[in-house]
C-alpha positions in Angstrom: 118.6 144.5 83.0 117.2 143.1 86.2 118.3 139.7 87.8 115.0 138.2 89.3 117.1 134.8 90.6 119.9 132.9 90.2 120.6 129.4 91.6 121.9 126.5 90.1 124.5 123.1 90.7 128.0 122.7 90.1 127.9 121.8 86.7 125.2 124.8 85.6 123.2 127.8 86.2 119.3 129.4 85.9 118.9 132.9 85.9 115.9 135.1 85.5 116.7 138.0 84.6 113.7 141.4 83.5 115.5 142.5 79.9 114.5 145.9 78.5 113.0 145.7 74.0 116.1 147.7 73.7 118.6 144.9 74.6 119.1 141.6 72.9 119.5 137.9 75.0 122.8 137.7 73.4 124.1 140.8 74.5 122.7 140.1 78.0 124.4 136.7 77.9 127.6 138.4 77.0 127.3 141.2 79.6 126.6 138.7 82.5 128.9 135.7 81.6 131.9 138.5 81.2 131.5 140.7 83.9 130.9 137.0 86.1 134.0 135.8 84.9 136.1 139.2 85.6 134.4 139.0 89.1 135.1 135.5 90.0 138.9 135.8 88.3 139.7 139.1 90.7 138.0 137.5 93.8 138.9 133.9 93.6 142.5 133.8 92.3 142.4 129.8 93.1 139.7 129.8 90.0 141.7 131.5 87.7 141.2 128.9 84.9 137.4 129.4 85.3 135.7 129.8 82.4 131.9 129.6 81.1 130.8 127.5 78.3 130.8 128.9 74.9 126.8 128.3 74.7 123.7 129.0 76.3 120.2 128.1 76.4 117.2 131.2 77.1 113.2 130.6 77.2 111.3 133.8 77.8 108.5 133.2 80.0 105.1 135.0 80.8 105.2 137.5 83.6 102.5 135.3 85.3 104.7 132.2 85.9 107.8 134.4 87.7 106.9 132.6 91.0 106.5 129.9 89.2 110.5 129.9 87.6 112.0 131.3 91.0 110.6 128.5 93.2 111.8 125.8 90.2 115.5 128.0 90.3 115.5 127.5 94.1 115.1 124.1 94.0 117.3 123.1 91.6 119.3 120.5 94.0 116.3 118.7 94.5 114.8 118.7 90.8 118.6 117.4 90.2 118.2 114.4 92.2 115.6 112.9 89.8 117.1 114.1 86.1 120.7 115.2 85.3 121.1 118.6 83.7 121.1 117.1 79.9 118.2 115.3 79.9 115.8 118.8 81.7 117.8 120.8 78.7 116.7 118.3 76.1 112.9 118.1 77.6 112.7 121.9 77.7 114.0 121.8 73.9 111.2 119.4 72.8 108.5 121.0 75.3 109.1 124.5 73.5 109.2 123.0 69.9 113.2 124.3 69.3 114.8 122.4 66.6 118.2 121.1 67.9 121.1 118.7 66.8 121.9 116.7 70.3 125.4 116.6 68.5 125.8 119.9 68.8 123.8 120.7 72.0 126.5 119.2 74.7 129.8 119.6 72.3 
């Protein structure tokens, strides 16, 4: 697994990340949310209560829009200024055609 990018805001975070056929989105999720956590817990001792959300949303995108996805992750505090985090989630959800229940998207 390669990490392309990573950016985000305070209340989420993109990364693009180069997954080898051999290993599923879930098991990337789990590797990079738990070894995060055990990171930020042995680093930050102030943030020992930090944990991540149980969820996760992933898109797989075409190698030709990589540019593309790290100039949008790098300018995340700007594309924030004009729609909160829920309402990009929900638009990506409807743009890609993923069935959802917006009761059980945000908890």
């Amino acid at each position: 697994m390669a990490s392309l990018r990573v950016g985000g805001t305070e209340d989420h975070v993109h990364q693009l990340v180069s997954l080898p056929a051999t290993l599923s989105i879930a098991k990337a999720v789990q590797l990079i949310k738990g070894n995060s956590s055990k990171w930020i817990h042995e680093t930050f001792p102030q943030h020992r209560h930090f944990y991540w959300q149980e969820g996760y949303g992933a898109f797989s995108v075409s190698v030709s829009q990589i540019e593309r996805i790290i100039v949008y992750i790098d300018n995340q505090q700007e594309h924030h200024r004009f729609s909160s985090f829920e309402e990009e989630f929900l638009l990506l959800l409807k743009k890609h055609r993923t069935e959802y229940d917006e009761q059980h998207v945000f908890g």
